[in-house]
C-alpha positions, 0 to 999 in steps of 0.5 A: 770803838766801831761797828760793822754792818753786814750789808746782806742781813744787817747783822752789827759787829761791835768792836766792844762787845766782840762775838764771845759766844763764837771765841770773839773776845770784847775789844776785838778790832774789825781788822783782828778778826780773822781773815776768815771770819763769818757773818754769825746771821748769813755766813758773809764774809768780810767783804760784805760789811761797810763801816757803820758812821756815827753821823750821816754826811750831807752828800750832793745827789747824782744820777746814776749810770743807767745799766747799759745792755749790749745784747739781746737776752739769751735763752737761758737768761729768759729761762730765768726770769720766767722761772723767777715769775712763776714763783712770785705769781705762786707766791702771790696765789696766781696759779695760772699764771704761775704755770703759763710763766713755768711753761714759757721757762721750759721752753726757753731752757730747751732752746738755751745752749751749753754756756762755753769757757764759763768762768767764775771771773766773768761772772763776778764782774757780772756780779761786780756791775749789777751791785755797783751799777744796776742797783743805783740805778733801780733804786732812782727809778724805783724809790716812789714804788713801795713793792718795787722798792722792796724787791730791789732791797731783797734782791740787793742783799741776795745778790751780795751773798751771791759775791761774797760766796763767789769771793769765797768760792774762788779762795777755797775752791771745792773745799767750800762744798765739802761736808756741807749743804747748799740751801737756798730761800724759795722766797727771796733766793738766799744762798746759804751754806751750811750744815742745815738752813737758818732758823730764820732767812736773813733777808726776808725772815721766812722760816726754815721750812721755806729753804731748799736744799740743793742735792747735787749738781747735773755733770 
């Protein structure tokens, strides 16, 4: 019979053993789960496990496709990537750093303007491109760099939460969120969705007390 690998948090689905302790009975086939069966580590739907091969096949290397960008990063996006420095600095201690990174992310967010027509469409597509585009293409630059190479896998995994919660968002709308909490690790930005955070983040393997709860949305 086959496993499944969750390419988020690595979790194994064995088709002999199955999930019993979630009414999987040993034997289930991957394609007899349910449509709406769920990753019992991180939540991932589906869409976020790959076959897992007995042997690895010889494959011929190829450069990947370098990340094209067409425009100049908007306020908002700076904003981000700011705020994302802050934490790692205050992650790594660097205090003054951290605060000169959230300054700039405040200044940059007040010059950002409301995002026009957003549509969960354009962002997976965006989603879509970093996955299959920027992520090989950061691994080939990045693979003699140990710190950077563990960013990439974190960040990598995040973001294929981030896809399967968009899918999932898309099939069940609103419903998604009802009688729930949103919670995300200040430590690597998992999204989890659920009645309370993980014991354990699946990504980085920091405890619960490092989750976030995000209460509301602002209108």
């Amino acid at each position: 019979m086959k496993q499944y690998v969750c390419s988020v948090c690595s979790y194994i689905y064995d088709e002999s053993k199955g999930t019993p302790e979630a009414g999987i009975a040993p034997g289930t086939r991957w394609e007899d789960l349910p449509d709406d069966w769920k990753c019992p580590w991180c939540s991932a739907g589906k869409k976020s496990f790959i076959e897992k091969k007995s042997s690895v096949e010889p494959s011929v290397p190829q450069t990947p496709e370098k990340p094209h960008v067409e425009k100049e990063l908007s306020p908002m996006e700076m904003s981000i990537i700011c705020s994302n420095l802050a934490r790692g600095c205050e992650k790594q201690y660097f205090m003054q750093q951290s605060e000169a990174f959230h300054r700039l992310a405040e200044f940059f967010r007040g010059k950002a303007e409301p995002v026009k027509q957003p549509s969960m469409d354009k962002l997976l597509q965006v989603v879509n491109r970093d996955l299959s585009v920027g992520y090989p293409y950061g691994y080939s630059v990045s693979s003699a760099d140990r710190g950077a190479l563990r960013c990439q896998v974190w960040s990598e995994k995040v973001t294929r939460m981030l896809q399967s919660l968009l899918d999932r968002y898309q099939q069940e709308g609103e419903k998604m969120l009802e009688n729930t909490g949103v919670y995300v690790c200040t430590v690597c930005g998992f999204v989890y969705v659920g009645d309370y955070a993980p014991d354990i983040c699946p990504v980085c393997k920091v405890p619960a007390w490092k989750f976030e709860k995000v209460e509301g949305r602002k209108e």
